[in-house]
VEXZA-302526 format. One line per 5 residues: number of its first residue (from 1); their letters; for each residue x, y, z of C-alpha. Coordinates in steps of 0.2 Angstrom, whole numbers, plus 5000, padded with zeros to 4 digits. Example, Ala and Ser with C-alpha at 12.3 -4.5 7.8 and 13.67 -1.06 7.14 Angstrom:
residues 2
1	as	5062 4978 5039 | 5068 4995 5036
***
This chain:
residues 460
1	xxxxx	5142 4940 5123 | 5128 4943 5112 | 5121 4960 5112 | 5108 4969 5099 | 5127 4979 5090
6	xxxxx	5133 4961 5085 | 5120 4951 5082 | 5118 4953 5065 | 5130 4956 5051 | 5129 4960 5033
11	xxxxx	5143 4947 5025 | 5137 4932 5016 | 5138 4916 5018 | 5150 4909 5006 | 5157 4926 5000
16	xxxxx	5174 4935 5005 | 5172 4950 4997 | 5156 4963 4999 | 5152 4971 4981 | 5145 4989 4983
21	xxxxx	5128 4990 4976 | 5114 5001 4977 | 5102 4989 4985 | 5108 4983 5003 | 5115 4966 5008
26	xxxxx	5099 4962 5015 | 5086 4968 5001 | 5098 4957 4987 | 5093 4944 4998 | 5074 4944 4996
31	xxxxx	5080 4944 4977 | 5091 4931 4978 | 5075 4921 4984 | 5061 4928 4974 | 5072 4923 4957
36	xxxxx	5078 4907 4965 | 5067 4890 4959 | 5066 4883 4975 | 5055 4898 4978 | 5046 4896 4963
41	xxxxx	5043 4877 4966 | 5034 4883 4981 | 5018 4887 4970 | 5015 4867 4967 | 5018 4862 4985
46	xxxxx	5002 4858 4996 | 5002 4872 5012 | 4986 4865 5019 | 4970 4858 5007 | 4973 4850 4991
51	xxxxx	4974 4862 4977 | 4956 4862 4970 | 4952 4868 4953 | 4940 4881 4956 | 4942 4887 4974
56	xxxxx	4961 4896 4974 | 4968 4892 4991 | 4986 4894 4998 | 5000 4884 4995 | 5017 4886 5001
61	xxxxx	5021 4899 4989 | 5006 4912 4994 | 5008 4907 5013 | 5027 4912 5013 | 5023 4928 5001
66	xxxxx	5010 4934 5017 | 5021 4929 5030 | 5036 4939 5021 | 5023 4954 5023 | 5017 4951 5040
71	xxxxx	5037 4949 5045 | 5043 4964 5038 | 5028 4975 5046 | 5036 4967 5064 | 5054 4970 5059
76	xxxxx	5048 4987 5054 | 5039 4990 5072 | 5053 4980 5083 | 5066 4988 5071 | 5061 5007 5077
81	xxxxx	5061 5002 5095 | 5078 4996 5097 | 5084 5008 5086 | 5082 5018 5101 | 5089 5008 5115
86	xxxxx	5104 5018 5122 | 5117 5007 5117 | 5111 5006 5099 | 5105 5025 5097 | 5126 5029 5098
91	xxxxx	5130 5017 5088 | 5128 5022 5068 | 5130 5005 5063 | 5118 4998 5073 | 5106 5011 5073
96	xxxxx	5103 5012 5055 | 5105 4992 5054 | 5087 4991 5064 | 5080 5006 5058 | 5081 5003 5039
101	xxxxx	5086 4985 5037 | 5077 4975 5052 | 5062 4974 5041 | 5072 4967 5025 | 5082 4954 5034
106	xxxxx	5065 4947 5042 | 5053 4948 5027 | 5069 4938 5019 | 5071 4925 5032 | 5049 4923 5030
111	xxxxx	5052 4920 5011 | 5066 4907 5016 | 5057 4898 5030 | 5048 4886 5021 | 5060 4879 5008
116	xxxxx	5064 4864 5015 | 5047 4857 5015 | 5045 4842 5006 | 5030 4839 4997 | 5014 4835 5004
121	xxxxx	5022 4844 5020 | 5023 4834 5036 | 5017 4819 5028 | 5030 4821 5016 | 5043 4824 5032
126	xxxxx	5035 4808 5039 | 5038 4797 5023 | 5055 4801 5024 | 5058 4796 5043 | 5047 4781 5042
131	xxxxx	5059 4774 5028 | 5074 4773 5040 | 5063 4771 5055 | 5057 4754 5048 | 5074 4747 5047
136	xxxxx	5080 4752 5062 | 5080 4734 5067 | 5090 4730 5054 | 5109 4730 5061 | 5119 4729 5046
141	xxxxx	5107 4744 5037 | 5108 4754 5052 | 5128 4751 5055 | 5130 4759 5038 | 5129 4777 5047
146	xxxxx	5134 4786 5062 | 5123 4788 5078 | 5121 4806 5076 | 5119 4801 5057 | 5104 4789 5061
151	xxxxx	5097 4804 5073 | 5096 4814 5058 | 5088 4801 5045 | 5073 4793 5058 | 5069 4812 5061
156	xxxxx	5070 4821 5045 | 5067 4839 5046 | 5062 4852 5036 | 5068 4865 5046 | 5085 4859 5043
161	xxxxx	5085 4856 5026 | 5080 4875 5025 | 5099 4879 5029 | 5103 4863 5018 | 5094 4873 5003
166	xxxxx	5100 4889 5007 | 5119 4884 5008 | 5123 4869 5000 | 5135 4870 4986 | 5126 4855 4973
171	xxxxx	5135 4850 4957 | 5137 4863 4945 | 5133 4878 4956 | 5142 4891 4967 | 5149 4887 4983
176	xxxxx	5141 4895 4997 | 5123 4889 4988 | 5110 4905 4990 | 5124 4918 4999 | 5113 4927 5008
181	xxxxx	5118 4936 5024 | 5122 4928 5041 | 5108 4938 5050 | 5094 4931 5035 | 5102 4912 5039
186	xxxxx	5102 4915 5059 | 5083 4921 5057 | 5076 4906 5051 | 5087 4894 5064 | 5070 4891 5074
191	xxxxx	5078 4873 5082 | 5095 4879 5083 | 5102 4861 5089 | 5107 4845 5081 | 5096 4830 5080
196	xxxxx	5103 4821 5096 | 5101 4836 5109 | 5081 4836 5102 | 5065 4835 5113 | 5065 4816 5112
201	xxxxx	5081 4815 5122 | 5072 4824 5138 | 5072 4841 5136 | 5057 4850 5134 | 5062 4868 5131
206	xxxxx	5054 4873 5112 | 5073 4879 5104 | 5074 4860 5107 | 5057 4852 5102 | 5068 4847 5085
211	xxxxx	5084 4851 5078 | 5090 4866 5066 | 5104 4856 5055 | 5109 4839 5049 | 5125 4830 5053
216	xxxxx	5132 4837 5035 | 5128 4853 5040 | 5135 4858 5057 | 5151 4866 5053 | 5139 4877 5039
221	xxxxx	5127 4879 5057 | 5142 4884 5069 | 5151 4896 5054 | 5133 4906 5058 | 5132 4904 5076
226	xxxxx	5148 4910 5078 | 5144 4925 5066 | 5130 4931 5075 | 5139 4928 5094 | 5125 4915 5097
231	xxxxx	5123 4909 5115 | 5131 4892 5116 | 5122 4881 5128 | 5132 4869 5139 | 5127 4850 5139
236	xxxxx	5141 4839 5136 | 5145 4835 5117 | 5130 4840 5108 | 5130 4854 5100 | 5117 4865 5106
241	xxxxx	5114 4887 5105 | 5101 4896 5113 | 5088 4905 5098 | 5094 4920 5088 | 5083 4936 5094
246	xxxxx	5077 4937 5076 | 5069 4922 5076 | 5052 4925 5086 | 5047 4938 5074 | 5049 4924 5059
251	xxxxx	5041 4914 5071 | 5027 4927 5074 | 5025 4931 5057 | 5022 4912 5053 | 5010 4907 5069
256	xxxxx	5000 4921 5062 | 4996 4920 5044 | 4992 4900 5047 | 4981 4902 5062 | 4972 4916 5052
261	xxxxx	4974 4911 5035 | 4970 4893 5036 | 4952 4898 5042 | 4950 4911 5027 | 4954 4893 5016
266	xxxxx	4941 4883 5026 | 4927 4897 5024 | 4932 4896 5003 | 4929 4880 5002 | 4913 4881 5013
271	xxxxx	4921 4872 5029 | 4914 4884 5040 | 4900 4897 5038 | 4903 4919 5033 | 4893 4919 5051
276	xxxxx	4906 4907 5059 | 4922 4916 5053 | 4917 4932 5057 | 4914 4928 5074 | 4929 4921 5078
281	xxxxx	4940 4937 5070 | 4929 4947 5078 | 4933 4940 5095 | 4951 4946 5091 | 4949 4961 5083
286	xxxxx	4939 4968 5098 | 4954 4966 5108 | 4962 4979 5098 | 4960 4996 5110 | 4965 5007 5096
291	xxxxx	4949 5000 5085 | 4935 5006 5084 | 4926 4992 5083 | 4908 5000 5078 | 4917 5006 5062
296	xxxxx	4924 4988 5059 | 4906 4979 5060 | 4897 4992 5050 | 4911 4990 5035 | 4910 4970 5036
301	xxxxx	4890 4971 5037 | 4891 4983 5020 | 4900 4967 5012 | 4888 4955 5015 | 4886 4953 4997
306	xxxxx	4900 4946 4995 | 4906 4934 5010 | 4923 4930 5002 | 4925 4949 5001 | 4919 4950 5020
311	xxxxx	4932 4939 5027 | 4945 4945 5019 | 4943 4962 5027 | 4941 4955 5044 | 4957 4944 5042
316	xxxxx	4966 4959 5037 | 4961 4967 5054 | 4964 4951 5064 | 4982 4952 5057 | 4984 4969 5061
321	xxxxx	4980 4964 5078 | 4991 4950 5081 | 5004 4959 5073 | 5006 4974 5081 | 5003 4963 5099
326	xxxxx	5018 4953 5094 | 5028 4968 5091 | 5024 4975 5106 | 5028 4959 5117 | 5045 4957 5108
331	xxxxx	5050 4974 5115 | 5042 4972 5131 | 5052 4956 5133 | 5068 4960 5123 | 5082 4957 5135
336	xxxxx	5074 4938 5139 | 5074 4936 5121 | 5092 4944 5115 | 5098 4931 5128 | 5088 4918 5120
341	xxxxx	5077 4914 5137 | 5064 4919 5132 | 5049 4904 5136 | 5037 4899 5122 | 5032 4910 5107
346	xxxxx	5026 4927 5101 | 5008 4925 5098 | 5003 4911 5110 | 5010 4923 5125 | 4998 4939 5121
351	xxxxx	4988 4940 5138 | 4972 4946 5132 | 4971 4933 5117 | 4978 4918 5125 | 4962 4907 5124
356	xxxxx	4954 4914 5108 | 4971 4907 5100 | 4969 4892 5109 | 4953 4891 5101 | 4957 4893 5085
361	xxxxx	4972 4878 5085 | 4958 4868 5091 | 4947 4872 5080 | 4960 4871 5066 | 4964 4853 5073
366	xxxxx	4947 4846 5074 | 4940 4855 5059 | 4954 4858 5047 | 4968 4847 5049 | 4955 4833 5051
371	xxxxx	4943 4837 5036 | 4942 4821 5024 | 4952 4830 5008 | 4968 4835 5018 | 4968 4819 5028
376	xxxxx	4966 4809 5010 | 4980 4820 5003 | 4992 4817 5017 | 4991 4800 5017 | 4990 4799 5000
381	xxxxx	5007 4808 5000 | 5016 4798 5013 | 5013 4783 5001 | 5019 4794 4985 | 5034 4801 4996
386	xxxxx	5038 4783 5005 | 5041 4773 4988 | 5051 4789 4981 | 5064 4785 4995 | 5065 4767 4994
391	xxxxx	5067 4765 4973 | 5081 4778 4976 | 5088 4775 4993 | 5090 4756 4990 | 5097 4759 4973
396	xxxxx	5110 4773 4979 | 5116 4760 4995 | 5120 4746 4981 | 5137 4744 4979 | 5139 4750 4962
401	xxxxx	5148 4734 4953 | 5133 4723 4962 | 5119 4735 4955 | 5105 4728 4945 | 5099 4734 4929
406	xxxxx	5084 4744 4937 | 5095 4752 4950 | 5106 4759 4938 | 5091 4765 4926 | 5083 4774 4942
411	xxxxx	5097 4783 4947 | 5100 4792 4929 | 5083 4799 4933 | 5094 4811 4947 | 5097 4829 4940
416	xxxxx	5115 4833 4939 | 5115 4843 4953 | 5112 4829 4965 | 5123 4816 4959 | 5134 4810 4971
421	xxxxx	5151 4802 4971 | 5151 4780 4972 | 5167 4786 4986 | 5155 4795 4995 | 5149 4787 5016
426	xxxxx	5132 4780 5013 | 5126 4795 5023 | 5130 4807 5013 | 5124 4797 4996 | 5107 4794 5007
431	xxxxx	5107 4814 5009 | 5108 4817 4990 | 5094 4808 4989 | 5084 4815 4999 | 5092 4832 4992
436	xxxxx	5083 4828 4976 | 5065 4819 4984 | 5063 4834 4997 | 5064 4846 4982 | 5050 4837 4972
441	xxxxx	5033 4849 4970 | 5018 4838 4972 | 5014 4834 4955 | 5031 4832 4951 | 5032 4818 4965
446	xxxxx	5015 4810 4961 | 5018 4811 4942 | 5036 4800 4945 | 5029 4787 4959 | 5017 4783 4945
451	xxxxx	5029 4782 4932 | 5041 4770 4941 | 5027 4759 4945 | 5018 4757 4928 | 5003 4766 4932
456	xxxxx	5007 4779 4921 | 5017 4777 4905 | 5027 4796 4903 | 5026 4804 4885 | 5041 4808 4876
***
């Protein structure tokens, strides 16, 4: 039986022994990540617009930087409050976890959340899938892997190749991959279900929408379930848990920096008017009863000057909003969410702003993720990411006596650390592949497809 004492836990994934330290378990996990190069490879990966050379906007690195703030200020606020729950208040170990360590173990699981992302982001996700999707017809390819095998590769998933990243031990590395702490791994299992038990089977509950862990990965996946006493959800043979209470507040933290954040982009880049922007922040920050509201206009009218300047102040308050809203619904709700039935997320069940969020996905949808550049990017990527799969996918499934010249030359081009054994299943060949494609940055991935199509000759 879950409860708030056992849901959490400070060993690490990997590791048997715990050395003493003067930093915490959980704060050497946002250091882990912050020195990490997944992390750093971040910086050249697309969060929404194209990267343009005079206008900075946000890629995946400064998105997952603001949501790391945005989670620790809710672990700090939820941390408080269940530090005082009775049960936890007499409970040292408990008590000080939430109090002091909440905040680290959610800023952490922010940082982590979006390093499975392949480049180009879900066009990059969509490449992937459309590879294996396209041959699905093609019985002596698709009899090369499991069913729960094909699930996976049709359906590639970036939330699941977060807890890849995270715990994978590649060539040449540690065993145990990152070793961060099971409570940082739990917080960022947002689809905590393999690929078969997903939303296109029928169910139509959001823990279930996708799926948290490939077929390589579920005994990684139950190892932390178990860890955190998880609720395990009854429904035949899949393998299914009900959501880690942790994870709405990663979740929370997420919904808001993009909703607000990706407007901020668009006003830069001259998407939308300083008149526009301001309006729509505004219409959340009124709902703030402990704002005076008089003081916030009069401050954004003396920055008029500068409109970039302007709506970066507003944001800020539109974030302070949301975020303290969220912290408050999680407390409100916390034994739904503890026992993982809770319905729908954070942000999108705040009473007061229920349709100005809806209006500003809308927006986002219409305006945003429709805008000429990001739609010229994405498919621009899907292309890039689609030919990276099949050069290297079709020459990694070639029986390696029947190879042709070109097949070997293309797989030299994999980094040790993803090399995989000839006696490997053609899954698990297939997943190092992907292992190394998923991990490209942008450039890296356009600067390769060119290459191994003659576009561009590389220099020595």
């Amino acid at each position: 039986m879950i409860t708030w004492n056992n849901c959490f836990s400070p060993s690490r994934f990997g590791m048997s022994n715990l050395p003493d330290n003067a930093r915490t378990a959980y704060e050497r996990d946002w250091d882990r990540l912050i020195f990490s190069s997944a992390f750093r490879r971040l910086q050249n990966k697309t969060q929404v617009f194209p990267l343009p050379e005079e206008v900075f906007v946000h890629n995946r690195l400064t998105h997952s930087l603001e949501v790391a703030s945005v989670g620790r200020s809710l672990g700090k606020i939820v941390g408080k409050a269940i530090s005082e729950l009775k049960d936890v208040d007499s409970d040292d170990k408990a008590r000080s976890f939430y109090r002091n360590n909440l905040k680290n173990v959610i800023a952490s699981a922010c940082l982590a959340h979006d390093l499975g992302n392949p480049a180009f982001g879900h066009s990059g996700e969509d490449a992937i899938s459309q590879f294996f999707k396209d041959r699905s017809h093609k019985d002596k390819f698709k009899g090369l892997f499991t069913e729960k095998e094909w699930e996976d590769l049709i359906a590639f998933e970036g939330n699941s190749n977060a807890i890849r990243v995270l715990t994978k031990k590649f060539n040449g590395r540690l065993s145990g991959g990152f070793r961060l702490t099971y409570s940082t791994l739990g917080s960022i299992l947002k689809y905590p279900c393999e690929a078969s038990a997903g939303f296109k089977k029928g169910n139509h509950q959001k823990h279930r929408s996708k799926y948290g862990f490939f077929q390589s990965d579920k005994d990684v996946f139950i190892e932390i379930a178990t860890k955190l006493n998880m609720i395990k959800e009854e429904d035949g043979e899949l393998i299914t848990y009900k959501r880690h209470p942790f994870v709405y507040l990663v979740e929370a933290a997420d919904d808001i920096c993009y909703n607000i954040i990706d407007f901020e982009d668009a006003h830069r880049l001259g998407i939308f008017t300083t008149e526009y922007v301001s309006e729509i922040f505004l219409e959340l920050i009124k709902l703030n009863k402990n704002e005076n509201i008089k003081s916030v206009s009069a401050t954004a009218e003396l920055l008029n000057e500068d409109p970039n300047e302007k709506i970066s102040y507003l944001r800020a308050k539109a974030i302070n909003y949301l975020a303290i809203r969220c912290g408050e619904l999680f407390i409100e709700n916390h034994p739904v969410i503890l026992n993982g039935n809770y319905t729908g997320d954070l942000i999108s069940n705040i009473p007061e702003a229920t349709e100005i969020i809806k209006k500003i996905k809308k927006i986002s949808t219409e305006k945003i993720y429709n805008y000429p550049s990001v739609v010229k990017i994405e498919v621009a990527g899907f292309k890039i990411m689609s030919g990276l799969v099949e050069d290297f996918v079709n020459a990694a499934l070639v029986i390696e006596s029947k190879r042709q010249k070109r097949d070997k030359k293309i797989l030299t081009l994999l980094p040790n650390q993803y090399k995989f054994d000839e006696k490997d299943t053609p899954y698990n060949k297939v997943m190092s592949i992907i292992d190394f494609v998923s991990g490209m940055t942008d450039l890296y991935a356009l600067k390769l497809y060119r290459n191994l199509r003659g576009i561009e000759i590389p220099l020595i």
